[in-house]
C-alpha positions, 0 to 999 in steps of 0.5 A: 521473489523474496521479501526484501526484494520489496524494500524500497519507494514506491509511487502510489495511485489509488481510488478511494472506496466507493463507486467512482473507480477513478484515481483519487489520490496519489503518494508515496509508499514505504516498504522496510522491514523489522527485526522478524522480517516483517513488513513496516509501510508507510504512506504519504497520501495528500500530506496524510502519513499512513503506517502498517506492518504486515508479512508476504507470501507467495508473491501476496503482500497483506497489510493492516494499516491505520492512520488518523485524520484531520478529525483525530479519529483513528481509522483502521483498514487493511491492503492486499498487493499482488505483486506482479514483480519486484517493482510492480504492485497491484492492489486492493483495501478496505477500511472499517468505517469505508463503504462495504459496498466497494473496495479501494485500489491502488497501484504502485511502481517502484521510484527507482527500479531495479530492473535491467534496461535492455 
């Protein structure tokens, strides 16, 4: 797998970080790419735009993110997605201000796959 097969839109579920392991929010992912072939994300969780930039190796996608929130303060975290196939990506996050105790996760499937219907 290669970089730009991750291009694309993908649906999002996550748990926050804390305890409670169950989904909590759902959105969009954005993945595309820069000049260098960097990785540029952009979320859209509960009408809160999120953006990162980060790179992929062996099949390891790691972004560092920040957003602010209805708080105005800026938030600043890093994601790490396993990336089972081109269009399946399981993952984990934490945040600075989040809970050290736990870790975020998410899920994320690709809106429209590439994968050829047998």
């Amino acid at each position: 797998m290669t970089v730009q097969d991750l291009i694309g839109k993908y649906a999002v579920s996550g748990s926050n970080q804390e305890a409670n392991n169950e989904i909590s929010y759902k959105g969009i992912l954005t993945l595309s790419l820069d000049t260098n072939n960097r990785i540029i994300a952009n979320w859209l969780i509960n009408n809160h735009k999120q953006k990162g930039t980060g790179f992929f190796k062996d099949n390891i996608l790691v972004i560092n993110f920040n957003y602010k929130d209805d708080d105005r303060k800026t938030y600043k975290g890093v994601a790490v997605y396993r990336c089972i196939t081109k269009d399946v990506l399981e993952g984990f996050w934490s945040e600075k201000h989040g809970d050290p105790l736990y870790l975020g996760t998410e899920h994320c499937l690709r809106m429209e796959s590439t994968e050829p219907l047998n």
